[in-house]
N, C-alpha and C positions, 0 to 999 in steps of 0.2 A: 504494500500500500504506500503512494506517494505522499510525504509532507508536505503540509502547508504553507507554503514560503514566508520567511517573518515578515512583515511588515515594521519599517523603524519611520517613525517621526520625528522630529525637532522643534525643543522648545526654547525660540529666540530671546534669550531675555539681558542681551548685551546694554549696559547702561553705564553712566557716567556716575558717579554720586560722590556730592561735595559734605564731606564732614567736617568742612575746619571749622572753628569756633575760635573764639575769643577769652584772653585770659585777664583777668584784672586782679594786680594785684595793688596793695595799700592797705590804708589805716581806718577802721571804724567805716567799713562797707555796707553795714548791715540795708540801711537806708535806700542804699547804689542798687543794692539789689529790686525792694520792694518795687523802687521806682524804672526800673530798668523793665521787671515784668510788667507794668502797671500801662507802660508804654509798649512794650512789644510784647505781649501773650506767647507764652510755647503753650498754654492749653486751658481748661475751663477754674481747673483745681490745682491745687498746689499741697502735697505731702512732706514735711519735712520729716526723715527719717535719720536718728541720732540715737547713741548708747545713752543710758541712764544720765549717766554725769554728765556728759555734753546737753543733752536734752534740757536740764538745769541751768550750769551755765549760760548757755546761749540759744538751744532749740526753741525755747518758749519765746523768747525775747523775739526772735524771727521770724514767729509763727504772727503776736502781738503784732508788728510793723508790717506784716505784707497784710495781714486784717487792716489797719490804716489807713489803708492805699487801696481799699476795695475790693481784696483778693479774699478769694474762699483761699482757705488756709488749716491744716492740721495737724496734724502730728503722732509720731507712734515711736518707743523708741526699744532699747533690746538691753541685756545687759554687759555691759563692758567687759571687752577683754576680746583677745585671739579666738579662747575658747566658742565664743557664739558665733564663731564666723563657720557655721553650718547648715546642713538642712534643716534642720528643725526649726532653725531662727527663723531661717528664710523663709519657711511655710508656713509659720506664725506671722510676721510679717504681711507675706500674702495675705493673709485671712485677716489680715486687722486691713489692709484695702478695703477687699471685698466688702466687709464691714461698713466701713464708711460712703460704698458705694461710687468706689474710685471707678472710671472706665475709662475707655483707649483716650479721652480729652483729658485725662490726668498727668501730673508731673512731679517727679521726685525728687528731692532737694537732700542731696547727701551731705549733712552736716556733722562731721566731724575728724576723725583721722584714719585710719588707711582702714580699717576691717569695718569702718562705715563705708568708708568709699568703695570696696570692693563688694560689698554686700549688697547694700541699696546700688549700685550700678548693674548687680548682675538680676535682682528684680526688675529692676526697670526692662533691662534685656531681653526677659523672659514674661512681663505680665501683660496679660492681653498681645501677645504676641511684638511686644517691644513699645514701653513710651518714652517722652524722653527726659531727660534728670540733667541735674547744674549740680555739681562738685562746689560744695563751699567747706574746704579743709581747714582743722582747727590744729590741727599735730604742723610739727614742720619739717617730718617725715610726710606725712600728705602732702605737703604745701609745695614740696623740693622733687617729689618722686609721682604718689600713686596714684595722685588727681588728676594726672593727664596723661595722657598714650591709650583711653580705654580698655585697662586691662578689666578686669571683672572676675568676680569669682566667688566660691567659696574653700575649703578646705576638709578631706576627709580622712579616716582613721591610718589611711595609706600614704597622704601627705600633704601640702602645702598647696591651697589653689588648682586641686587637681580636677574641678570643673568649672567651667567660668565662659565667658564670652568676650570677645573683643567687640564693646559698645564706646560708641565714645559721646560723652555730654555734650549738653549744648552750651554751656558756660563753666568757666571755671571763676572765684572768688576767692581770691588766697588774701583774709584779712589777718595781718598780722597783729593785730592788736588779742587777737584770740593766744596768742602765745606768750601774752604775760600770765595766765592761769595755768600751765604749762607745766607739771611737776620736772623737776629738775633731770630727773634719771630719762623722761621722754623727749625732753628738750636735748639731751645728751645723744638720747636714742637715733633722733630724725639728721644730728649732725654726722652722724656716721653716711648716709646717704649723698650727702654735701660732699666728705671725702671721698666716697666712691667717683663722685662726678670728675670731680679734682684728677683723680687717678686715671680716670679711663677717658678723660677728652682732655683737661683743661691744666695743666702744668703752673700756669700765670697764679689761678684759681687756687689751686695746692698753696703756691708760694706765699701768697697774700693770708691764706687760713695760717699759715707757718707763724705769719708777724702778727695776725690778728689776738691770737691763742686766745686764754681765756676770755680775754674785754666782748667774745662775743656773747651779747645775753641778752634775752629774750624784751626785755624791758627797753632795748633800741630798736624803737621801729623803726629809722631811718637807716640804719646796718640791716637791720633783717629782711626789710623792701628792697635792698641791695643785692642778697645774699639770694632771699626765693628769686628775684629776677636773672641773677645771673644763672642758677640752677635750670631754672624753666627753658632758659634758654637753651641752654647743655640737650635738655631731656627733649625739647620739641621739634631739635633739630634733626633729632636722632629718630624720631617717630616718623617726622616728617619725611624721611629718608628711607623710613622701611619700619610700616605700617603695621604688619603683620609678624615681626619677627623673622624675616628671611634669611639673614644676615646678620648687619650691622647692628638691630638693634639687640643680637645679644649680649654685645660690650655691659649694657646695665647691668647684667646678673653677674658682675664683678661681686665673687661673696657671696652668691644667691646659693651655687648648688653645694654647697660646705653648710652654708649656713643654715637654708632650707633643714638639713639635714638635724642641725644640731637646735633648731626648736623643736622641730618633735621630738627628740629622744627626751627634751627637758617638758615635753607638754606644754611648750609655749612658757616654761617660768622665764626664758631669756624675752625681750623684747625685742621685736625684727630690726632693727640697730644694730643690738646689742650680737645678737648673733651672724649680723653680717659682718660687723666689725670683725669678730671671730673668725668669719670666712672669709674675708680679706687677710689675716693674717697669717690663714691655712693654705689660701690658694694664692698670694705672693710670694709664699715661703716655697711652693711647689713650682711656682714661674722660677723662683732662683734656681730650683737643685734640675729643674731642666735648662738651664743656661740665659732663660731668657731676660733675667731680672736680676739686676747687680744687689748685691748685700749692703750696698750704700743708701740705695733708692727702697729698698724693703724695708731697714730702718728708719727712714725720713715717711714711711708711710704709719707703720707702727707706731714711732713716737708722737705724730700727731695722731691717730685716735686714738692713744695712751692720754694725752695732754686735754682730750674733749670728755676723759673721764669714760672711757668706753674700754672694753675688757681685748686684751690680742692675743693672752695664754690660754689656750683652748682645754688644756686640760684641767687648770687650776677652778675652771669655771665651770665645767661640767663637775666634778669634785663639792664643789660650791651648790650647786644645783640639786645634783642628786646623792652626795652622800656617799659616790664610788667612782674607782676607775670605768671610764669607758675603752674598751680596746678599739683599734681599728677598724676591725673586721664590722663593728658596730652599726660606725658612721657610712661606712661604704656599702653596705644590704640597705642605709636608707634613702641615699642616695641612687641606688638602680630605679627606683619608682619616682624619680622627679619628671617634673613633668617636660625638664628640657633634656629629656635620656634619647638616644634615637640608637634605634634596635638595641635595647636591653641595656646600652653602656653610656654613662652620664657624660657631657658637654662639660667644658669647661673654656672659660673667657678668661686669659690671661697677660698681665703687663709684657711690657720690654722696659719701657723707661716709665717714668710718670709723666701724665697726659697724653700715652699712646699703648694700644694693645697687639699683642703678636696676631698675625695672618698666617696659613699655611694652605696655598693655593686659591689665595682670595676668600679665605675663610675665618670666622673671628670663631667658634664653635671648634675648639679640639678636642681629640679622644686623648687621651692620655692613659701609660699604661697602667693597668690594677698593680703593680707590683709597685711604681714610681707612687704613687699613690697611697698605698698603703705603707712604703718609708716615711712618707715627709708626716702622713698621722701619729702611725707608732711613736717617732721620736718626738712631736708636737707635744701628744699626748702623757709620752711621760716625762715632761719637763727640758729634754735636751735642745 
């Protein structure tokens, strides 16, 4: 008996789409905003979605002002920490929309620091099949990193942001005045992101944090409006350049996949700072013993996030954390399930000098071997 020949069709759906947006950054925003929607609508309603303490500090206050201004205006918020940046939140979340009767003319107003942003970005992502959300970052880890390039996401039992979506807002609001409430150790946290920038583009940037050292503090807006601008600039040229992660933009995860690693073994007691700092100083140590990275440039990186108060001995801190040695072998099984692994074996973005990263064949993404890898831990790890 003869088959039926297949029949194939095509579905043309070739299109241009313009996602840029606008970043504003300065001092006592809150205002800029109400009136900025009040003049240009992204939709009928406005959800402002914030952790506990944020939602205090400032969630209410912004929910009050864009009421003001004749916005429907709400609020929902979750409770603080790495820890909620799951399903659960997010479907609780969800359902506190639905609740209020949010539909596709809704908009979400991510107000607060990075597992705000990453959370309420990746509802907005996903509710009603995508609405859209304005990033107003209160951390200055948000302010410098995860408020812009659309990453999104949450976090599961297997790792860090291992589902999410690249969505990108329609505004960003980086008011710096939100940084004088700022606990010390987070304000410490989000400078580690600064030196990452410093490290993987901007050398000038490095130098000037070198002379800056402590005088930088949260209570100078006029330094800090400096310091997110020069940052954003770092991060949006990088997005700009490669949207999607193809490439170049995996220069940022300078730190990430070390570090990734080493919040979850601690369940998140490290701070995403805190722990990249840590993988900055796992994975510059590991650029040195492959030749890429002089011993001179690896302490000039160390000493300054030593000098922002941020941890670089990876073992003393796990020890610190959990009460025991971690071996090697530890970090490296948590590391195969990241999410920048490609076929089973983990990425690594690594220096040459500072303000520039190694290539190998037009690629910023190296494999490196599990053996090289597991020396420069072992000896990390036990103090050498």
């Amino acid at each position: 008996m003869n088959s039926v020949p297949a029949s194939v069709l095509r579905v043309n759906l070739r299109r241009t789409v313009d996602d840029s947006y606008e970043i504003i950054v300065g001092e006592d925003l809150f205002p800029r905003i109400a009136q900025d929607l009040r003049k240009q609508p992204l939709g009928y309603r406005y959800v402002v979605i914030s952790d506990a303490t944020v939602m205090r500090l400032y969630g209410r206050r912004l929910i009050q002002t864009l009421r003001d201004q004749g916005l429907k205006a709400d609020g929902l918020s979750f409770p603080a920490g790495e820890k909620s940046k799951n399903r659960r939140i997010k479907e609780k979340l969800e359902d506190g929309l639905q609740k209020l009767g949010v539909g596709r003319d809704g908009v979400i107003l991510a107000v607060g620091g990075g597992v705000t942003g990453d959370l309420a970005g990746f509802i907005a992502a996903t509710y009603h099949r995508g609405i859209p959300y304005v990033q107003v970052p209160t951390s200055l880890l948000a302010m410098v990193d995860s408020s812009i390039g659309g990453k999104t996401g949450i976090d599961t039992p297997h790792g860090k942001n291992l589902i999410g979506a690249f969505y990108q807002p329609k505004r960003v609001y980086a008011d710096v005045a939100t940084l004088k409430t700022l606990p010390e150790r987070q304000f410490a946290s989000g400078l580690a992101e600064v030196v990452k920038h410093a490290v993987i583009r901007d050398r000038a940037l490095f130098s000037f944090l070198e002379r800056f050292g402590n005088r930088l503090l949260p209570q100078e807006c006029d330094v800090m409006v400096r310091i997110v601008h020069r940052n954003l600039k770092i991060k949006a040229a990088i997005v700009e350049a490669d949207e999607r992660e193809q490439n170049l933009r995996r220069i940022l995860n300078y730190g990430h996949t070390l570090g990734h690693a080493l919040e979850a073994i601690t369940s998140y007691s490290l701070l995403h700072g805190e722990a990249v700092a840590l993988g900055m100083a796992l994975e510059g140590r590991l650029a040195h013993e492959l030749g890429y990275f002089s011993d001179s440039e690896l302490r000039r990186q160390n000493a300054l996030l030593k000098k922002f108060g941020l941890p670089v001995a990876a073992g003393t801190a796990l020890r610190a954390a959990l009460g025991r040695r971690v071996p090697a072998e530890e970090l490296i099984t948590r590391t195969l399930t990241d999410k920048k692994a490609r076929a089973g074996r983990p990425e690594y973005v690594l220096p040459t000098r500072l303000g520039r990263m190694k290539k190998i064949h037009g690629q910023f993404g190296l494999a490196v071997a599990e053996a090289v890898v597991r020396k420069v831990l072992h000896d990390s790890l036990q103090g050498r």
